[in-house]
Each structure stands twice: as structure tokens, then as C-alpha cells.
C-alpha positions in Angstrom: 0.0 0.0 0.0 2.7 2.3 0.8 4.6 1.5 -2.3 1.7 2.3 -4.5 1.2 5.6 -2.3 4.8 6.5 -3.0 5.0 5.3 -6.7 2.0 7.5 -7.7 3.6 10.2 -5.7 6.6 10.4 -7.7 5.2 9.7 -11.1 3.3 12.4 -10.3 6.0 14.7 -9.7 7.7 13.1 -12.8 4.4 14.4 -14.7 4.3 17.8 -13.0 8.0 18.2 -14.3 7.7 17.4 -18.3 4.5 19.6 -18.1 6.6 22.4 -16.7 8.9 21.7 -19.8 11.5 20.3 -17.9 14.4 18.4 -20.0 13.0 14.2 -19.8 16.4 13.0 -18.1 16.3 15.4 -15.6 12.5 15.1 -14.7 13.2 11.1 -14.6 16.3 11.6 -12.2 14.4 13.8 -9.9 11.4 11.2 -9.6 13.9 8.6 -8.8 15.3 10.8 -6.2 12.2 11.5 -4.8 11.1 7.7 -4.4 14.1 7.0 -2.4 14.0 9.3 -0.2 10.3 8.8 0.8 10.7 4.8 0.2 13.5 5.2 3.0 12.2 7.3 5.2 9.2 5.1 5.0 11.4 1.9 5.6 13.4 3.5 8.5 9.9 4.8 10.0 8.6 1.6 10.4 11.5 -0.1 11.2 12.2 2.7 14.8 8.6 1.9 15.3 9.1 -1.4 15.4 12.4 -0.8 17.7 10.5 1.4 20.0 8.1 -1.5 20.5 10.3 -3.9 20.8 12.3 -2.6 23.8 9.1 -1.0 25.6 7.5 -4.6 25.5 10.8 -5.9 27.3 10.6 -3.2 29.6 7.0 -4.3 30.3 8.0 -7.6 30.8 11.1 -7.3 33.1 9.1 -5.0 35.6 6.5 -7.7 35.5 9.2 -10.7 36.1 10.9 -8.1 38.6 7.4 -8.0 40.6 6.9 -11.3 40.6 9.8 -11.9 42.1 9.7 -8.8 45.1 6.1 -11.1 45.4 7.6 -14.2 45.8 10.2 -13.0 48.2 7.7 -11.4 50.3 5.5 -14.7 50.3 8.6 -16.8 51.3 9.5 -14.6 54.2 5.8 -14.5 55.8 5.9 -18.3 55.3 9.1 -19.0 57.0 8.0 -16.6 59.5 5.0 -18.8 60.0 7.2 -21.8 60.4 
């Protein structure tokens, strides 16, 4: 979906530029140019997000294994106090 979104962008851009009366080489180099860059800041977007999930999930989950085992502490000394 993105790729389509970016493709149309830059052929777009690429028709914008002959209509202007641009020279064809030039128009066509530009329109590359301009897919890249979106195509990677696209790529790199997605790929932080992904990042930034990944390490907030394993944050979530060692404060959650870090819990359970302030709990389990806390459970063994009231039982051996018990004893």
C-alpha cells in the first residue's frame, strides 16, 4: 500500500516536471530521487517503530518478572516466618 502511495507520488511529480517543460532525463532523475527518499524514510519509519516497540515490551515484561519476584520474596518470608 505504501509503495503504491509513493510510486504515484513520484510519477506524479515526474508528470508535473515534463508539463513544466523540464528536460526528460532530468524530470526522470528527480522522480527517482524523490522515491528513495520517501521509500526510506518510509522503511526506516517503520523499522524505529518497530524498535521502540520492541524494547518497551521488554521493559514491560522485566518490571513484571521483577514484581513477581519482590512477590515471591515477600511470600517466602511470611511463610518462613509462620514456620
Amino acid at each position: 500500500m505504501l509503495i503504491r502511495l509513493i510510486s504515484v507520488i513520484s510519477l506524479f511529480q515526474f508528470m508535473l516536471l515534463l508539463l513544466s517543460g523540464t528536460d526528460t532525463g532530468t524530470a526522470l532523475y528527480r522522480s527517482i530521487l524523490v522515491f528513495t527518499i520517501l521509500f526510506a524514510v518510509v522503511y526506516l519509519g517503520i523499522f524505529f517503530l518497530n524498535v521502540i516497540r520492541g524494547s518497551s515490551v521488554q521493559t514491560q515484561s522485566t518490571q513484571s518478572e521483577a514484581n513477581g519476584e519482590q512477590a515471591n520474596k515477600q511470600q517466602t518470608k511470611t511463610e518462613g516466618s509462620h514456620g
